[in-house]
Biopython code that builds the backbone (N, CA, C, O; Angstrom):
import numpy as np
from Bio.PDB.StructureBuilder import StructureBuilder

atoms = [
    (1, "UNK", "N", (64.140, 116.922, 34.161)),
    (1, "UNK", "CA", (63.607, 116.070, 35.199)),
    (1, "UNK", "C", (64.230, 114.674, 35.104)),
    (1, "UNK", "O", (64.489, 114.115, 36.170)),
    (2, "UNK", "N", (64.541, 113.952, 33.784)),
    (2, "UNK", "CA", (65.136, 112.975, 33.540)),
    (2, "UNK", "C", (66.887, 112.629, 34.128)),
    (2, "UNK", "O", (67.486, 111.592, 34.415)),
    (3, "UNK", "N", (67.252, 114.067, 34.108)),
    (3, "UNK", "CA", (68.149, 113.909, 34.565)),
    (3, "UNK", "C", (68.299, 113.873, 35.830)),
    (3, "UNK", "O", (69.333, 113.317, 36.200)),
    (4, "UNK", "N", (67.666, 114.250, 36.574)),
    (4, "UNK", "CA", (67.260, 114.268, 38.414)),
    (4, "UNK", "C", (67.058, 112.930, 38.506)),
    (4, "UNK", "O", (67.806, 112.192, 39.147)),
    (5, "UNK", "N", (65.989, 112.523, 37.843)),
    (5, "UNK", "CA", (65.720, 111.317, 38.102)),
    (5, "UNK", "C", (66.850, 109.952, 38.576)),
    (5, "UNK", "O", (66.979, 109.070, 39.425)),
    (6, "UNK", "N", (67.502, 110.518, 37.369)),
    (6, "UNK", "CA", (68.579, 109.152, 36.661)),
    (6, "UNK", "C", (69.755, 109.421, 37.752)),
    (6, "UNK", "O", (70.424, 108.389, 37.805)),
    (7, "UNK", "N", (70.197, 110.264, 38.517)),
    (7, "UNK", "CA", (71.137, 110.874, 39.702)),
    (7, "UNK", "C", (70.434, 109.952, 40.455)),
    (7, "UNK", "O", (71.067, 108.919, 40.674)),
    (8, "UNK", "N", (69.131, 110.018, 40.994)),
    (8, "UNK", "CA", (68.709, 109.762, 42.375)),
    (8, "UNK", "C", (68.872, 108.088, 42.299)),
    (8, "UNK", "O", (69.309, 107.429, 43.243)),
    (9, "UNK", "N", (68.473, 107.553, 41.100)),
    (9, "UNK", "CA", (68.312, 105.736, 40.801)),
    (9, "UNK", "C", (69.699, 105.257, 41.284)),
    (9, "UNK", "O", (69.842, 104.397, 42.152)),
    (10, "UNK", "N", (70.923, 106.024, 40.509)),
    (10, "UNK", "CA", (71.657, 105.905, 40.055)),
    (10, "UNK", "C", (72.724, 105.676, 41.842)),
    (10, "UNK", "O", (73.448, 104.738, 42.177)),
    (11, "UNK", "N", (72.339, 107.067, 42.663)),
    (11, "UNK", "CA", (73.091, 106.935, 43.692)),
    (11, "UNK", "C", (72.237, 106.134, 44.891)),
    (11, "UNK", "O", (72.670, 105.975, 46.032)),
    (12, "UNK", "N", (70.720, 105.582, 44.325)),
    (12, "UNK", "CA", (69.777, 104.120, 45.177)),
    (12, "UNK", "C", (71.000, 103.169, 45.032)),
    (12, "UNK", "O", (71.618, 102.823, 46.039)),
    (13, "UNK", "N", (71.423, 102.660, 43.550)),
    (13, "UNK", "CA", (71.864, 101.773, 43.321)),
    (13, "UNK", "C", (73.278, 101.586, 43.770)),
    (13, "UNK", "O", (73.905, 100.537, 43.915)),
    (14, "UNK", "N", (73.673, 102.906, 43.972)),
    (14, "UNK", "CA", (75.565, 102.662, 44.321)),
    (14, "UNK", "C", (76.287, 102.765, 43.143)),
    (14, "UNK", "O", (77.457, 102.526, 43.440)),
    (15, "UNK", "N", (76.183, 103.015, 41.881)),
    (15, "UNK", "CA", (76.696, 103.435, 40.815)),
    (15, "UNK", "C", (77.030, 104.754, 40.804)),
    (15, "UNK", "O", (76.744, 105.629, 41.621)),
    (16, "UNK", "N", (77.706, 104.816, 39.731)),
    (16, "UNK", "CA", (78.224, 106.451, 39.402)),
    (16, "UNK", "C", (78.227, 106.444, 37.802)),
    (16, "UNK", "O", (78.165, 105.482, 37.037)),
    (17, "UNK", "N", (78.274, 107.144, 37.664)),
    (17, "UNK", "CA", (78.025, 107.536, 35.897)),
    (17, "UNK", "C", (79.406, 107.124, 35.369)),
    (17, "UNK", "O", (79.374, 106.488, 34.316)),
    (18, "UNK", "N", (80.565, 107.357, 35.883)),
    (18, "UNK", "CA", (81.601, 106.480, 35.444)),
    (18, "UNK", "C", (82.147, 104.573, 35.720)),
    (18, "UNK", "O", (83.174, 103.920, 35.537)),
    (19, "UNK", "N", (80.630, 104.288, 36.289)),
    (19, "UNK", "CA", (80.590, 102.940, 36.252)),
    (19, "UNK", "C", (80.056, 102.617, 34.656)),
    (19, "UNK", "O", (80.406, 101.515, 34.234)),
    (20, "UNK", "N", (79.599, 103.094, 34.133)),
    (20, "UNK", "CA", (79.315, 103.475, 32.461)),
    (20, "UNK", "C", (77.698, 102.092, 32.216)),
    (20, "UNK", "O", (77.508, 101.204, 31.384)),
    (21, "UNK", "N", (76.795, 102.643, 33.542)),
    (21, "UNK", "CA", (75.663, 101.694, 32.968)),
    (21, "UNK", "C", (75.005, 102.558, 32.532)),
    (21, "UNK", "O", (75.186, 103.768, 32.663)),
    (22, "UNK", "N", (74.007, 101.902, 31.857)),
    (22, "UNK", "CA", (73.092, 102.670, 30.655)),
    (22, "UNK", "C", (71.868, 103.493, 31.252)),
    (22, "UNK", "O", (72.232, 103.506, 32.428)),
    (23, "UNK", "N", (70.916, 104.041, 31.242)),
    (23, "UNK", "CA", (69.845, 105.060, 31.839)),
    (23, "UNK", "C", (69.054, 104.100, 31.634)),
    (23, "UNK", "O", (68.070, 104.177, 32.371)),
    (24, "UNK", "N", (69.046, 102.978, 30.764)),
    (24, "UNK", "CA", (67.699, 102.283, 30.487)),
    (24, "UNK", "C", (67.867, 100.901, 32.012)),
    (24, "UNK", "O", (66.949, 100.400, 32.661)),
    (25, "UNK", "N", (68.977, 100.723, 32.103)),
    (25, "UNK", "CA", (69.044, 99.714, 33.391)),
    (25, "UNK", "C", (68.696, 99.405, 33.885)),
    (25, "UNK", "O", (68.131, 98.361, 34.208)),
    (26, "UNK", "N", (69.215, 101.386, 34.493)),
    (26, "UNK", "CA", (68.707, 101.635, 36.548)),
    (26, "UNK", "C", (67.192, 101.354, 36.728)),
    (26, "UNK", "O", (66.638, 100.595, 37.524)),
    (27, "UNK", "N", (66.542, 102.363, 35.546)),
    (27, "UNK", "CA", (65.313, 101.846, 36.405)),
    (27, "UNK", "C", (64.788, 100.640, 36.543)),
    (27, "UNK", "O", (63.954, 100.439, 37.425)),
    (28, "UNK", "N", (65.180, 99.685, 35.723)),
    (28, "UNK", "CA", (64.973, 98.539, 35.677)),
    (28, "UNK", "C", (65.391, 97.352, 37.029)),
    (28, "UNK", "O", (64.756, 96.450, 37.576)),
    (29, "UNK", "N", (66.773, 97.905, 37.194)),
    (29, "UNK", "CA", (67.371, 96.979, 38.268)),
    (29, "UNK", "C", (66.879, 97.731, 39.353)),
    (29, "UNK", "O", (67.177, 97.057, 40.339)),
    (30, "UNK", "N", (66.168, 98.962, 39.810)),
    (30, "UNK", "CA", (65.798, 99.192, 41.123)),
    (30, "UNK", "C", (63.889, 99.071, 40.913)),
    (30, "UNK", "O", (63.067, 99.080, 41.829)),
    (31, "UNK", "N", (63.733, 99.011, 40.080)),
    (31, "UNK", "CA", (61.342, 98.401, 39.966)),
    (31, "UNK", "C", (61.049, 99.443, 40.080)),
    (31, "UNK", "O", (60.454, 99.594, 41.148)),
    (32, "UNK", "N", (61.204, 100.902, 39.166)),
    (32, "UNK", "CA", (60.449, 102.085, 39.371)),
    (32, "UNK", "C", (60.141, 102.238, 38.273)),
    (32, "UNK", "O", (60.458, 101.583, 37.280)),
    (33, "UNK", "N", (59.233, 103.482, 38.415)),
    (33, "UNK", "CA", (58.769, 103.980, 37.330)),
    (33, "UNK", "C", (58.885, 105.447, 36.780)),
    (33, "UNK", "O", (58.927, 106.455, 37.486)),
    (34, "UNK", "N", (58.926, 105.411, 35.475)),
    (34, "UNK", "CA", (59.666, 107.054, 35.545)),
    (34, "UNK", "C", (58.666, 107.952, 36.230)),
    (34, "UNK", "O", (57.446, 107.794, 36.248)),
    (35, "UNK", "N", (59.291, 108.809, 36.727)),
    (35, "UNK", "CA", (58.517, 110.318, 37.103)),
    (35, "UNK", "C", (57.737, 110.784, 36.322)),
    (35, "UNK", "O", (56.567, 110.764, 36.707)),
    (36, "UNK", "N", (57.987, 111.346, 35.036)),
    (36, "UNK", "CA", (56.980, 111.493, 33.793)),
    (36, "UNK", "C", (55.789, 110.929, 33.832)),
    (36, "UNK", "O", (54.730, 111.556, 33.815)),
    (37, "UNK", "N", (55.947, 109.274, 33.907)),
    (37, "UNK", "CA", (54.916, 108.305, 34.103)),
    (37, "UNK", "C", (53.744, 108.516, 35.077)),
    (37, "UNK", "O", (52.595, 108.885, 34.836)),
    (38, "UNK", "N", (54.342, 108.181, 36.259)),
    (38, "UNK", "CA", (53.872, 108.953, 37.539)),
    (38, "UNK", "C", (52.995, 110.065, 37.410)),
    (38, "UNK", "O", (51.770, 109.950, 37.416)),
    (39, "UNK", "N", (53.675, 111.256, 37.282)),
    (39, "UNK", "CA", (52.613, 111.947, 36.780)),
    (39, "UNK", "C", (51.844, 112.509, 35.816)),
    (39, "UNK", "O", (51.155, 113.507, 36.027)),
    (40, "UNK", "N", (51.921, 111.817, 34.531)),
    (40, "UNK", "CA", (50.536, 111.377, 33.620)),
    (40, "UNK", "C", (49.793, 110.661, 33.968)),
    (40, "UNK", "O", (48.786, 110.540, 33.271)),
    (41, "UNK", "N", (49.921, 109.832, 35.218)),
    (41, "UNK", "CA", (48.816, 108.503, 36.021)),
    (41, "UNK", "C", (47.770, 109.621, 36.433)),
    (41, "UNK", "O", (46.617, 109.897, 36.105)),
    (42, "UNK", "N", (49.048, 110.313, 37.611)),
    (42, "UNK", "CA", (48.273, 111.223, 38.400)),
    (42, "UNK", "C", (47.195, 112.294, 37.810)),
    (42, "UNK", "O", (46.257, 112.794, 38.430)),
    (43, "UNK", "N", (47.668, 112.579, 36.088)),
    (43, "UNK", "CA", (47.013, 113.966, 35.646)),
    (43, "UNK", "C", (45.768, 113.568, 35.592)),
    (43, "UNK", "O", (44.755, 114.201, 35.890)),
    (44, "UNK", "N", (45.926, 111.993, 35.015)),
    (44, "UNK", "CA", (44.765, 111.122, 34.128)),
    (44, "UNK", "C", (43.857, 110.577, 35.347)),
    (44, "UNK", "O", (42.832, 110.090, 34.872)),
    (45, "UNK", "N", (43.882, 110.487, 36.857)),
    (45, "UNK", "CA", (43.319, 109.896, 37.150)),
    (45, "UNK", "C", (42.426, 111.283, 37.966)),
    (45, "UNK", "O", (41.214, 111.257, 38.178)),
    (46, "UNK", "N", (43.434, 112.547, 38.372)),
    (46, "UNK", "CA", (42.469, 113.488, 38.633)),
    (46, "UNK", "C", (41.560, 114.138, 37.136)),
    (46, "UNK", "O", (40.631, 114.775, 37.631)),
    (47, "UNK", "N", (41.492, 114.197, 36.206)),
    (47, "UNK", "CA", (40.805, 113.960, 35.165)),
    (47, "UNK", "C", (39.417, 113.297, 35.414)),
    (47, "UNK", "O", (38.417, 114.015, 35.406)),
    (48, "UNK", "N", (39.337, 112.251, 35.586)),
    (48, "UNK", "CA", (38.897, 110.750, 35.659)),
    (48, "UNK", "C", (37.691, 111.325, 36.926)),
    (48, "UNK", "O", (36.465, 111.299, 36.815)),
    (49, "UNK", "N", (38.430, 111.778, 37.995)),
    (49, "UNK", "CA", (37.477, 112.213, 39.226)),
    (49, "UNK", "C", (37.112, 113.695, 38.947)),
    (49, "UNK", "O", (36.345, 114.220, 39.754)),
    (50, "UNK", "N", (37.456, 114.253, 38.160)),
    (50, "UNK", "CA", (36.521, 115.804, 37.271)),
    (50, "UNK", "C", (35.516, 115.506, 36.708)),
    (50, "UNK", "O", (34.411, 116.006, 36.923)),
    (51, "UNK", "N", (35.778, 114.642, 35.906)),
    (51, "UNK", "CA", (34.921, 114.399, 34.820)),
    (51, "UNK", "C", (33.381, 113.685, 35.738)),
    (51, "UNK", "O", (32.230, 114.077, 35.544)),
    (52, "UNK", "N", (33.666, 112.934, 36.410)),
    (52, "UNK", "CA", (32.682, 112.331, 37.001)),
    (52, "UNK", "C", (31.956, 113.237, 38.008)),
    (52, "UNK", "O", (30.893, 112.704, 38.327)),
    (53, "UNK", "N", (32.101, 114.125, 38.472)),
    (53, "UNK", "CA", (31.803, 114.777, 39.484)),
    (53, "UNK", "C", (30.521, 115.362, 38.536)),
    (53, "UNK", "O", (30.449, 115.214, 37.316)),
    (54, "UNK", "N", (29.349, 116.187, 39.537)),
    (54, "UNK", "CA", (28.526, 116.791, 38.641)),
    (54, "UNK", "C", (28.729, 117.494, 37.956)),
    (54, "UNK", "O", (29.904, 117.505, 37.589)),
    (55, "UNK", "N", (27.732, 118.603, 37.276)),
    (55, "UNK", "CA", (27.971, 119.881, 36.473)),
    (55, "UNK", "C", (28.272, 120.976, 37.268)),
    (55, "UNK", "O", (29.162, 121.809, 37.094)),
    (56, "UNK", "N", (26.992, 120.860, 38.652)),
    (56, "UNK", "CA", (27.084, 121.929, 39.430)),
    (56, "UNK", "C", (28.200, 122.073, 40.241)),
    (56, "UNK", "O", (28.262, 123.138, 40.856)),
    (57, "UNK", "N", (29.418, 120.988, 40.456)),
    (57, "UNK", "CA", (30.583, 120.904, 41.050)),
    (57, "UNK", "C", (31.310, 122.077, 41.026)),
    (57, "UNK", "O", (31.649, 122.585, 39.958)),
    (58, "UNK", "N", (31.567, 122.527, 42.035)),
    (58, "UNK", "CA", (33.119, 123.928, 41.822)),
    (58, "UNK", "C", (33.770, 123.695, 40.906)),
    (58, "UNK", "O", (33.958, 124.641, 40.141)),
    (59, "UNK", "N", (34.296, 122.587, 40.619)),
    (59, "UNK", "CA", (35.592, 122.049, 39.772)),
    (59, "UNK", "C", (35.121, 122.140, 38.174)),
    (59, "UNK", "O", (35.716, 122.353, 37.117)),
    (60, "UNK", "N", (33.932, 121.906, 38.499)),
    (60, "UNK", "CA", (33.156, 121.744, 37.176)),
    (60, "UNK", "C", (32.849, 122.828, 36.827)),
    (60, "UNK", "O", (32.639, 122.707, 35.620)),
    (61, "UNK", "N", (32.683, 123.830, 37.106)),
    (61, "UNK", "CA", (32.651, 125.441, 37.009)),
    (61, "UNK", "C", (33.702, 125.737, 36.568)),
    (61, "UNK", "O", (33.902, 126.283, 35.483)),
    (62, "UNK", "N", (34.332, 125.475, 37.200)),
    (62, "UNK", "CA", (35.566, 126.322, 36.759)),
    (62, "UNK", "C", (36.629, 125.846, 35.400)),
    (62, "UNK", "O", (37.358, 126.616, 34.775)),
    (63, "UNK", "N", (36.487, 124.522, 35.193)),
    (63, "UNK", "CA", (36.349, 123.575, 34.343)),
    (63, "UNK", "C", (36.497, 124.643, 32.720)),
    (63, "UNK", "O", (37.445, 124.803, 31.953)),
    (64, "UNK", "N", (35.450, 125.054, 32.722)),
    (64, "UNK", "CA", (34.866, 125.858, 31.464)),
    (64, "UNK", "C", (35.126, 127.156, 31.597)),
    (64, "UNK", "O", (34.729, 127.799, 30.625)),
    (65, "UNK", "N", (35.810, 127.995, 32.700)),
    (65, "UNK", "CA", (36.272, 129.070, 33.161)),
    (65, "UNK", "C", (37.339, 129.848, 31.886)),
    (65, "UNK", "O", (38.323, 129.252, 31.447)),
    (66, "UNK", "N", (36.984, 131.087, 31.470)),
    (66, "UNK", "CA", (37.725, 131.776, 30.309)),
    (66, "UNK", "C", (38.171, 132.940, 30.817)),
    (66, "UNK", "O", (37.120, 133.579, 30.785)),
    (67, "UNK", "N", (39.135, 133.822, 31.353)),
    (67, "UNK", "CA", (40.000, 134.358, 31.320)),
    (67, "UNK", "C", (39.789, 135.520, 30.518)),
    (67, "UNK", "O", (40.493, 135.172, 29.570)),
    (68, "UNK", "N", (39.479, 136.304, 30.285)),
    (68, "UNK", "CA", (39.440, 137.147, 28.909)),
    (68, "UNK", "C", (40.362, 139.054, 29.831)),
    (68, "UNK", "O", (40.135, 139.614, 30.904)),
    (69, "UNK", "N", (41.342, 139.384, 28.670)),
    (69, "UNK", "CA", (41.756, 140.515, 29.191)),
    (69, "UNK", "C", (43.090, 140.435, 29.896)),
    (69, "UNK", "O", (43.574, 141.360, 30.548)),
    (70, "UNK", "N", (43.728, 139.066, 29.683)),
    (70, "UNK", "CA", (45.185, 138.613, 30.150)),
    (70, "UNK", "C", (45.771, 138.587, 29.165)),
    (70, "UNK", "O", (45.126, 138.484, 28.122)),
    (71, "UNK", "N", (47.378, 138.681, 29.116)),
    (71, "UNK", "CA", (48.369, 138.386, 28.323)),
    (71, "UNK", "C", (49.041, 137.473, 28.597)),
    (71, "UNK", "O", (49.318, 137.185, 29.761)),
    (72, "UNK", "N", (49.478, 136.772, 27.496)),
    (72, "UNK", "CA", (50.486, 135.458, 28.125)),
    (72, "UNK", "C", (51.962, 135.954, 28.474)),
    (72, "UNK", "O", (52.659, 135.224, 29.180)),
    (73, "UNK", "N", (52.365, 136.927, 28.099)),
    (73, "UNK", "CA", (53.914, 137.484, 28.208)),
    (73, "UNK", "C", (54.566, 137.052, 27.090)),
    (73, "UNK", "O", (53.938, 136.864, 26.047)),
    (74, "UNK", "N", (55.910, 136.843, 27.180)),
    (74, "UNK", "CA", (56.958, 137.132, 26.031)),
    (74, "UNK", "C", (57.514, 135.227, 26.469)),
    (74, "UNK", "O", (57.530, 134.586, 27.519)),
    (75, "UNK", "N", (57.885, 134.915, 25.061)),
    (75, "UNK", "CA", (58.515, 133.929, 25.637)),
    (75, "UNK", "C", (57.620, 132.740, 25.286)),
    (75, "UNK", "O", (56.462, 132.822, 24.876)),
    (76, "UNK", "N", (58.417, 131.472, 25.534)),
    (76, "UNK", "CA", (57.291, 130.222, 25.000)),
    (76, "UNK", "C", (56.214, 130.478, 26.060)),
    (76, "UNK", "O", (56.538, 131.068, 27.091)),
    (77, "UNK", "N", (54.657, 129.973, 25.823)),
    (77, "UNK", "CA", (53.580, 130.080, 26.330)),
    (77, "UNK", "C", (53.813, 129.312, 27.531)),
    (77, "UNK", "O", (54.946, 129.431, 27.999)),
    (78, "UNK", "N", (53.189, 128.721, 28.005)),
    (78, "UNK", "CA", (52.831, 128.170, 29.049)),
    (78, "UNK", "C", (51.823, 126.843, 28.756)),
    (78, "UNK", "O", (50.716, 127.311, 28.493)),
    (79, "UNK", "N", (51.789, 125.580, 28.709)),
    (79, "UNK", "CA", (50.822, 124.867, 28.343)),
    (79, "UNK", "C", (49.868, 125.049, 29.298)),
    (79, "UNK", "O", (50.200, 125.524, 30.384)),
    (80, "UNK", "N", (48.219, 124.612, 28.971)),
    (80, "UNK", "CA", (47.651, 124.949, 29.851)),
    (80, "UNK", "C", (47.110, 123.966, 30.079)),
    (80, "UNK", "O", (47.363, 123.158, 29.186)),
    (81, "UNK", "N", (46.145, 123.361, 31.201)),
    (81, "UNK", "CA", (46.594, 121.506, 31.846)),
    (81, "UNK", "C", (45.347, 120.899, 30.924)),
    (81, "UNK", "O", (45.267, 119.675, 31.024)),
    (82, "UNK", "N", (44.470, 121.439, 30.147)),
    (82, "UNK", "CA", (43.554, 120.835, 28.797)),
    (82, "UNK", "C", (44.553, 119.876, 27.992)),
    (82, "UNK", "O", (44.613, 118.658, 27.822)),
    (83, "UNK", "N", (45.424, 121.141, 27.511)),
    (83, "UNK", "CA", (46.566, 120.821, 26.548)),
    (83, "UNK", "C", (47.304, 119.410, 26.745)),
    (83, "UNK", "O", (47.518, 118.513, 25.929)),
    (84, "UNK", "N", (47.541, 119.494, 27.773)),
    (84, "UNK", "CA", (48.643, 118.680, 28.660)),
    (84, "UNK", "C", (47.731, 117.404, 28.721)),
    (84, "UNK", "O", (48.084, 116.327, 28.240)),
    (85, "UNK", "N", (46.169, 117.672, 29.542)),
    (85, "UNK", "CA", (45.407, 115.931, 29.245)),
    (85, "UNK", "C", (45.363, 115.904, 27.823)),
    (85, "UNK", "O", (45.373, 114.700, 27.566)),
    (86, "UNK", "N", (45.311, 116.672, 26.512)),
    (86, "UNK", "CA", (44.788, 115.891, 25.716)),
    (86, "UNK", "C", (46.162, 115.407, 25.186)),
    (86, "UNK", "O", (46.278, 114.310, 24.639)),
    (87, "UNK", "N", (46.885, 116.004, 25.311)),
    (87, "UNK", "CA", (48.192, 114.830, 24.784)),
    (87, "UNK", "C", (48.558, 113.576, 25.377)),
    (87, "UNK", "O", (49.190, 112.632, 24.902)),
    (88, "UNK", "N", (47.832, 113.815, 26.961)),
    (88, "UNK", "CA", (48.834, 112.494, 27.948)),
    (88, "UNK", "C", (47.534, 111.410, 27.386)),
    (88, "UNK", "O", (47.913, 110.243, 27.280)),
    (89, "UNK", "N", (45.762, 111.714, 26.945)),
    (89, "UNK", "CA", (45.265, 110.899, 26.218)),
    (89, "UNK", "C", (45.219, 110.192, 25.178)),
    (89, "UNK", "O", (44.528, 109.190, 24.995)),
    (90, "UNK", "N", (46.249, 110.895, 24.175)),
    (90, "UNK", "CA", (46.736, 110.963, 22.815)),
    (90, "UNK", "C", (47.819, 109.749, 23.356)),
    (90, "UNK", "O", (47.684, 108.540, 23.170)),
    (91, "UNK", "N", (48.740, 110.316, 23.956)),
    (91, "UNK", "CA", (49.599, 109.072, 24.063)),
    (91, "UNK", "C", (48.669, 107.578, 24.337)),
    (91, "UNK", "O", (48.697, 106.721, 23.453)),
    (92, "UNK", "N", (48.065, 107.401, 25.287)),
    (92, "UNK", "CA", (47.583, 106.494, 25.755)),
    (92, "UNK", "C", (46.785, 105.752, 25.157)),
    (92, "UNK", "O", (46.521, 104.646, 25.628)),
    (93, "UNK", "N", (46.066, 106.313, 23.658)),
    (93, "UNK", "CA", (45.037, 106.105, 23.050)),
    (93, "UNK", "C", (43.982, 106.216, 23.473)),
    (93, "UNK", "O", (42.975, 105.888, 22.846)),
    (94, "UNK", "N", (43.979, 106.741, 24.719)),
    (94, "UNK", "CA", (42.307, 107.146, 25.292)),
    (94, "UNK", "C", (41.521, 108.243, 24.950)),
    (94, "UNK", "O", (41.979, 109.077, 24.170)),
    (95, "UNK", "N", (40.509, 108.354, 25.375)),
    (95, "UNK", "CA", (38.836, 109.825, 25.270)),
    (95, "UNK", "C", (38.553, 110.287, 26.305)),
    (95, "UNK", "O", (38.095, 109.576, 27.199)),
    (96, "UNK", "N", (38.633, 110.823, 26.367)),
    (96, "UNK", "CA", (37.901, 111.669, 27.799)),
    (96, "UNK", "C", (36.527, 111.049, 28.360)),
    (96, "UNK", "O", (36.151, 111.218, 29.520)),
    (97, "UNK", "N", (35.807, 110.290, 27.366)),
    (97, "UNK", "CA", (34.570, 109.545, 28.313)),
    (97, "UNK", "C", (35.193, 108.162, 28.470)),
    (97, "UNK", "O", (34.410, 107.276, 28.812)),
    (98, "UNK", "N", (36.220, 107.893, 28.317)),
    (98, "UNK", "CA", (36.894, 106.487, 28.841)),
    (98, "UNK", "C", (37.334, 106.778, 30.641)),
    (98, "UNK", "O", (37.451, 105.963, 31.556)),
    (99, "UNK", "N", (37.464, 107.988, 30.628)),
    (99, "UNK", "CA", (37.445, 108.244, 31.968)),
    (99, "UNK", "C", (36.393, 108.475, 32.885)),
    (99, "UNK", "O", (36.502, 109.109, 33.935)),
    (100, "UNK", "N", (35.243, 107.869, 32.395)),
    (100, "UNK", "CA", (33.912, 108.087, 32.962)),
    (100, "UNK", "C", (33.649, 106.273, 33.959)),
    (100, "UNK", "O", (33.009, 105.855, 34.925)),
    (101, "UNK", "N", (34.315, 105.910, 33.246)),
    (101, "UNK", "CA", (34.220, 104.175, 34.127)),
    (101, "UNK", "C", (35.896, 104.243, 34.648)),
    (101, "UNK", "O", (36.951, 104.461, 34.053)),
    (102, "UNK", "N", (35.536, 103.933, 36.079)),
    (102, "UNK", "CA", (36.925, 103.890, 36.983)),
    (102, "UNK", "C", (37.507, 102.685, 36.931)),
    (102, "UNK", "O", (38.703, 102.589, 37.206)),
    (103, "UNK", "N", (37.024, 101.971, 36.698)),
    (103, "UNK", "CA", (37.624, 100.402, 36.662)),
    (103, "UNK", "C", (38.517, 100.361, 35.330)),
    (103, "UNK", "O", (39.719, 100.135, 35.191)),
    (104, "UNK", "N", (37.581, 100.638, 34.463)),
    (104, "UNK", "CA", (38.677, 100.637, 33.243)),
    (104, "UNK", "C", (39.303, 101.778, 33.168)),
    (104, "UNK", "O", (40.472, 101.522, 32.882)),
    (105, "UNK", "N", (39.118, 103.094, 33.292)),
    (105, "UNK", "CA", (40.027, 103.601, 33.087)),
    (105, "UNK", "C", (41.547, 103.512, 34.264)),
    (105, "UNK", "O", (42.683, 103.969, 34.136)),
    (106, "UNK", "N", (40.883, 102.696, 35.391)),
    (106, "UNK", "CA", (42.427, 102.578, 36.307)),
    (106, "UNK", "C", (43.397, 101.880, 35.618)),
    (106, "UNK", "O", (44.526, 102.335, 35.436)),
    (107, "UNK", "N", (42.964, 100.624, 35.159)),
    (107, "UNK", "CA", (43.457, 99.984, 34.367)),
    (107, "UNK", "C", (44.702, 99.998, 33.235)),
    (107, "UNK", "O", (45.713, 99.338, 32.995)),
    (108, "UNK", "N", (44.061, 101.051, 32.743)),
    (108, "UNK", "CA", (44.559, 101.392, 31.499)),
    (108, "UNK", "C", (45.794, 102.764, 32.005)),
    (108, "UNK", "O", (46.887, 102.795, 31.439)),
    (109, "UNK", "N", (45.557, 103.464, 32.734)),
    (109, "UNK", "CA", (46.400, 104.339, 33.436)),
    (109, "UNK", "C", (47.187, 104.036, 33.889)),
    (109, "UNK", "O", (48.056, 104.860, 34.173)),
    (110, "UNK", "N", (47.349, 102.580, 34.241)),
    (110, "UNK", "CA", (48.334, 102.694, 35.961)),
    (110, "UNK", "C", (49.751, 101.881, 35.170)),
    (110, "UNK", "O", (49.869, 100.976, 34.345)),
    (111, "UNK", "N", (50.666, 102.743, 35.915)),
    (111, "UNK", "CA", (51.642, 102.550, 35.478)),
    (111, "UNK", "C", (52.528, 101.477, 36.305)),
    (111, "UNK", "O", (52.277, 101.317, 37.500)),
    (112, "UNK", "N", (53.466, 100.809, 35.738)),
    (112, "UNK", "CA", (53.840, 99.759, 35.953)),
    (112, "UNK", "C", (54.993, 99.724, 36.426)),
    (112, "UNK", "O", (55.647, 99.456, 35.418)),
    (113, "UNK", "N", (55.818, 99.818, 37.383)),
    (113, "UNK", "CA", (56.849, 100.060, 38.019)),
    (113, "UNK", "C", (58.048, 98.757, 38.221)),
    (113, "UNK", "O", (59.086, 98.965, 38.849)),
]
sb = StructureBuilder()
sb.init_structure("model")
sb.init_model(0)
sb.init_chain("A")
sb.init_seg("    ")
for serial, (resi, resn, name, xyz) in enumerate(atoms, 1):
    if name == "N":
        sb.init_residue(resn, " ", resi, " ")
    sb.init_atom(name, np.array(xyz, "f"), 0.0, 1.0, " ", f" {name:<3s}", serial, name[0])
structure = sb.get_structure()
């Protein structure tokens, strides 16, 4: 994805990879933010509106939803999007009830472009 990325900045800016600027630059000289970024905002902020919703919520049902009687197949697994918030929280130093107040947790999420 990094590399998609760094193409698209790269031909915003009018450069070419044999203009020999660095990956850390572009995004700099055009005010974006990585994609990655972007969407760990996005994972963390639909998170944020799960968590708050009731118990009896669809989302919230399904939330706690187990699967039993599937195989994962052959091959690396598949992360599954638990996995995925608790690392993008891990990075961030956040808890899952930090996402219970929207103010602070926007805060602390939003990425800086």
């Amino acid at each position: 994805m990094h590399v998609a990325e760094m193409g698209m900045l790269r031909w915003m800016c009018g450069h070419t990879k044999s203009d020999k600027i660095r990956n850390e630059v572009i995004p700099e000289k055009v005010g974006v933010a990585s994609v990655v970024d972007m969407l760990r905002e996005a994972r963390l902020r639909w998170l944020g509106h799960v968590k708050r919703q009731g118990t009896d919520a669809p989302v919230r049902r399904c939330e706690g939803l187990v699967v039993e009687g599937t195989q994962r197949g052959r091959g690396r697994p598949k992360k599954y999007w638990e996995e995925v918030i608790r690392q993008d929280l891990a990075q961030l130093h956040l808890t899952e009830n930090m996402t219970l107040d929207r103010k602070e947790s926007r805060s602390r999420i939003k990425v800086v472009g």
